[in-house]
MIDREN-35746 format. One record per residue (C-alpha): x, z, y; residue in one letter. Coordinates in steps of 0.001 Angstrom, whole numbers, padded with zeros to 6 digits, always signed. Layout:
XZYA
...
***
This chain:
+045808-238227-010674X
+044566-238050-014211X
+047994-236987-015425X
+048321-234447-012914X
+044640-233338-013811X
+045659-233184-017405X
+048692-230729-016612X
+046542-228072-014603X
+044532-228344-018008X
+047012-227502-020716X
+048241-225046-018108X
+044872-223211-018136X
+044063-224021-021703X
+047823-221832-022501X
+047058-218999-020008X
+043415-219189-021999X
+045305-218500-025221X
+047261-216105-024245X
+044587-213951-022680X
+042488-214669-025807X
+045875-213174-027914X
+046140-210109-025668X
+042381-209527-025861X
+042802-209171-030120X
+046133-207679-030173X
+045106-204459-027995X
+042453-203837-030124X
+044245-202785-033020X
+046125-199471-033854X
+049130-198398-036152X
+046560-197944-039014X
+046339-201220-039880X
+050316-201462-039957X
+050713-203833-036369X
+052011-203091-033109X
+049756-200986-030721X
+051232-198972-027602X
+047852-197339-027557X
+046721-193925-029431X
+043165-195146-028284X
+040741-197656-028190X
+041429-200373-025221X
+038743-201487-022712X
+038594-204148-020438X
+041623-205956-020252X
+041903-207292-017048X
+040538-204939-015167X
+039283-201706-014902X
+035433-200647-013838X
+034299-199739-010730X
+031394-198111-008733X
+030134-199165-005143X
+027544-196428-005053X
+027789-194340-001841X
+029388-191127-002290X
+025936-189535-002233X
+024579-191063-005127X
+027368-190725-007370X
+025554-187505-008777X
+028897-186685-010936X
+031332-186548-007846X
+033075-183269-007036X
+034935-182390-004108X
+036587-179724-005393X
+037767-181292-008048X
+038873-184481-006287X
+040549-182576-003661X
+041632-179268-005050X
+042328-179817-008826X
+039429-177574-009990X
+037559-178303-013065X
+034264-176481-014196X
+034778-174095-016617X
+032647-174122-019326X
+030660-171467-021394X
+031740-171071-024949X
+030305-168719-027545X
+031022-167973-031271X
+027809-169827-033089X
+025658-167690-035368X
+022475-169626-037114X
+020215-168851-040567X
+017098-170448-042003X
+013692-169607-040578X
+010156-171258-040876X
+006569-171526-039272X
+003453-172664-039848X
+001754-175513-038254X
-001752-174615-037509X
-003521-177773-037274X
-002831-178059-041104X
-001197-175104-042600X
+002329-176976-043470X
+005088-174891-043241X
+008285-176346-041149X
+011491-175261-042089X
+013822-174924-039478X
+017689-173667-038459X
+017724-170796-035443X
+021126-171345-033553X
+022323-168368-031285X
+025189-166860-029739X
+026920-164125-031840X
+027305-161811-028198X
+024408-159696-028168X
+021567-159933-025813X
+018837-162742-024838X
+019444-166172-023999X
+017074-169560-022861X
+015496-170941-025470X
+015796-174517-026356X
+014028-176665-029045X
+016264-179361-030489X
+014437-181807-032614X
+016596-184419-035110X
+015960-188107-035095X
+015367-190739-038099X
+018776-189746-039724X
+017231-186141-040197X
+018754-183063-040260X
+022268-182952-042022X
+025188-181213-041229X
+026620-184029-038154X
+023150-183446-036657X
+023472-179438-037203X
+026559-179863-034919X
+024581-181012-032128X
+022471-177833-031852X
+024978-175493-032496X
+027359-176847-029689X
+023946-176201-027305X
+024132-173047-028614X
+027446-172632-027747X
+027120-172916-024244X
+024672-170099-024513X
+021228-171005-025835X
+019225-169650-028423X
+018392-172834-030263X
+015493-174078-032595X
+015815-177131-034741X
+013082-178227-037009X
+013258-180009-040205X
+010099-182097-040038X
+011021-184431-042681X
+011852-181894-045371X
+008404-179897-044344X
+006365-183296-045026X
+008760-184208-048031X
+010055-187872-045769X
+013125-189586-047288X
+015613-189752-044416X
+015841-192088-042261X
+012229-193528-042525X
+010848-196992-041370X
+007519-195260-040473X
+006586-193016-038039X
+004456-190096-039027X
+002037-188545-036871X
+001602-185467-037905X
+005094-184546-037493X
+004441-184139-033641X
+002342-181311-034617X
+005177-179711-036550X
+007572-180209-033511X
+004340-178278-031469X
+004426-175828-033463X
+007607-174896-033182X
+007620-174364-029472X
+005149-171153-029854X
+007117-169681-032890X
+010266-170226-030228X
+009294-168674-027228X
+007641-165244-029612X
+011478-164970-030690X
+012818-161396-029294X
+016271-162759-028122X
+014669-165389-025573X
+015245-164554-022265X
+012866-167465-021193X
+009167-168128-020469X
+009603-172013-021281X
+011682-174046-023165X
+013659-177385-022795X
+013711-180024-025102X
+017063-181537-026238X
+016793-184357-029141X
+018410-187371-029655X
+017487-191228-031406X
+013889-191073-033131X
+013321-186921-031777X
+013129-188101-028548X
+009923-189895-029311X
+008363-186602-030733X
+009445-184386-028106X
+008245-187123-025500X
+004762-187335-027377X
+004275-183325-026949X
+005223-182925-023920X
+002713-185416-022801X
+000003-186265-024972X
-000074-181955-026166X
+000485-181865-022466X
+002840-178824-023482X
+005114-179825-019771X
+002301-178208-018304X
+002799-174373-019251X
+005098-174458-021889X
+008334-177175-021173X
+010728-176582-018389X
+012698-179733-018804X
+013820-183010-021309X
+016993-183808-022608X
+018021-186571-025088X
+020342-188603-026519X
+019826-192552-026666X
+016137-191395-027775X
+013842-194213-029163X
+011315-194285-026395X
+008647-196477-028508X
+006164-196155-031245X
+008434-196637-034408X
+005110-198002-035937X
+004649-200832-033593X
+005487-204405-034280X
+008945-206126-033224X
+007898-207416-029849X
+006576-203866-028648X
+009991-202317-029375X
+012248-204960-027621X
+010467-205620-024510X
+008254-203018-023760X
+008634-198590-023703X
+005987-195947-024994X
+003698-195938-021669X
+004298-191811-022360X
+006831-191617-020634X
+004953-192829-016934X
+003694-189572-017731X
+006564-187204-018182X
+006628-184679-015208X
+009094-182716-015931X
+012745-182965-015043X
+014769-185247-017454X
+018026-186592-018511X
+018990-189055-020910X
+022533-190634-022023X
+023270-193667-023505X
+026275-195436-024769X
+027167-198716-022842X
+027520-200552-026282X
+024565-198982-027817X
+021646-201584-029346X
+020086-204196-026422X
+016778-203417-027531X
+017255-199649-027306X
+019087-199986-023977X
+016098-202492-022502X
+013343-200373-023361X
+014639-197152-022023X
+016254-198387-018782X
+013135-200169-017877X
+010929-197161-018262X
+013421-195169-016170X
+012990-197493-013485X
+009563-197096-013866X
+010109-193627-013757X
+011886-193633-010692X
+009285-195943-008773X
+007459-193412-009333X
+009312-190424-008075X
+009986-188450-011498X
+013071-186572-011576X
+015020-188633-014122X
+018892-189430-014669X
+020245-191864-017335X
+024171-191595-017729X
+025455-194389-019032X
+028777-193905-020606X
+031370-196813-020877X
+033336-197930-023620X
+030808-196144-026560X
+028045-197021-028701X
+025493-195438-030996X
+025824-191985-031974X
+029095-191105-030309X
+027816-187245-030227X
+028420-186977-034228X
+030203-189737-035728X
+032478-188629-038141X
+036177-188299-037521X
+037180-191242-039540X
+035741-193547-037397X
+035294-191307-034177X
+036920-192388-030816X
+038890-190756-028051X
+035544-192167-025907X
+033120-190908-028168X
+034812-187133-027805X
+035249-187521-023761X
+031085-188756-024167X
+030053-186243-026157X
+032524-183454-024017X
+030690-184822-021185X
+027278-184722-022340X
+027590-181205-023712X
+028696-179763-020201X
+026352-181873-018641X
+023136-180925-020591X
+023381-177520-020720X
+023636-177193-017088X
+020738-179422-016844X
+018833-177197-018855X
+020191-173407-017981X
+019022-174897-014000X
+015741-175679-015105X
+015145-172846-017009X
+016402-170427-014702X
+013110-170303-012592X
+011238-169201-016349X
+013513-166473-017009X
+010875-163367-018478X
***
């Protein structure tokens, strides 16, 4: 008995070992000068993922797709943008910002992208232009430069919610919107300000068709550690408006906890809200740079693009002037 019960162990302790082996090995690439059959980054080994969901609440399923081959076709437009600014009232400070917009002639829904902690370089840019590319006129303010913040700042500063305010009026007064409303579309840190005006400035009541963002930071950045792990900015049990958010699957726990659990709330509570979770990417996969990007981040991102801007020309739609 025990020598039999010693066999089945080495026996499981090898297949252990090799699993363990093929788990490192398919990992790597040709970069790093060993063996890979793979051009891109390997996921679960074993197996591959599945959803139970019925048909009807797998929001992303497409009949005609599945059964006739056809795939959306998406809007693309040559990208014009130059430097503008406006004044926030409350204060007087004056906001620089970029003004994205088709080059084709003629009005187009406005949308007000706002940058996160990493502020508002050229990867960051690239998010609002490709929302202009599917055929948005597109405002992104540069709140840190207008308040003279280093990027990527520990603090939060209030009065920068003001500046992203502001911005919505000097928006919608802009000849080539076609639109009555805006959307917001931000991503990390920017989500937080555009959550905090659409609620708190109540601006979701006459002035904010819908809310977009990437793996936003849905707490006060000023609060302590235990406030950003296990709990969410109470703000957003009182966004109305329609939203959708996207998050990487390997993205930070404590940014993943805190917004999934206020989108529950959310949905107790009958808001229109969808969180797309996408698998096999983590933080940032919408601009990392090329020399570390993935062939996930780019299907993510692709995704997200098409995804969004639907979202948003939907909602916006019912504004048009």
């Amino acid at each position: 008995m025990i020598l039999r019960n010693m066999t089945s162990f080495v026996r499981w302790t090898t297949v252990c070992a090799f699993l363990a082996l093929a788990t490192s090995v398919s990992g790597q690439s040709l970069h790093d000068g060993k063996l890979s059959a793979s051009d891109t980054a390997v996921g679960r080994t074993l197996e591959a993922p599945v959803n139970t969901r019925p048909v009807s609440q797998k929001f992303w399923w497409n009949d005609d797709w599945y059964d006739q081959g056809a795939l959306a076709v998406p809007v693309n437009h040559k990208v014009t943008e130059r430097d503008v600014a406006y004044d926030n009232p409350k204060d007087g400070t004056e906001v620089p910002a970029v003004m994205f917009r088709p080059k084709t002639k003629g009005q187009f829904p406005a949308v007000l992208f706002q940058h996160g902690r990493r502020g508002l370089d050229e990867f960051v840019k690239g998010l609002a232009r490709r929302v202009a590319a599917r055929g948005f006129v597109v405002l992104a303010p540069d709140v840190y430069s207008a308040r003279f913040i280093d990027i990527r700042p520990i603090e939060h500063l209030p009065e920068t919610e003001g500046d992203v305010e502001a911005g919505i009026n000097f928006l919608l007064k802009q000849p080539d919107v076609s639109t009555s409303r805006i959307c917001f579309f931000s991503h990390t840190r920017g989500g937080y300000y555009t959550l905090r005006v659409a609620t708190v400035m109540k601006r979701q009541d006459q002035d904010v068709a819908c809310y977009v963002s990437f793996y936003p930071h849905w707490q006060d950045p000023n609060l302590g550690e235990p406030m950003q792990v296990y709990r969410y900015a109470l703000e957003a049990d009182k966004l109305k408006i329609p939203t959708m958010l996207f998050i990487g699957e390997y993205d930070q726990y404590q940014r993943r906890r805190s917004l999934e659990t206020a989108v529950q709330s959310m949905k107790t509570a009958g808001r229109d809200v969808t969180l797309i979770t996408y698998p096999g990417v983590g933080r940032g996969f919408d601009f990392r740079p090329p020399n570390v990007r993935t062939f996930a981040d780019d299907l993510a991102s692709k995704d997200a693009s098409m995804r969004s801007a639907a979202f948003m020309r939907k909602h916006l739609n019912a504004w048009k002037k």
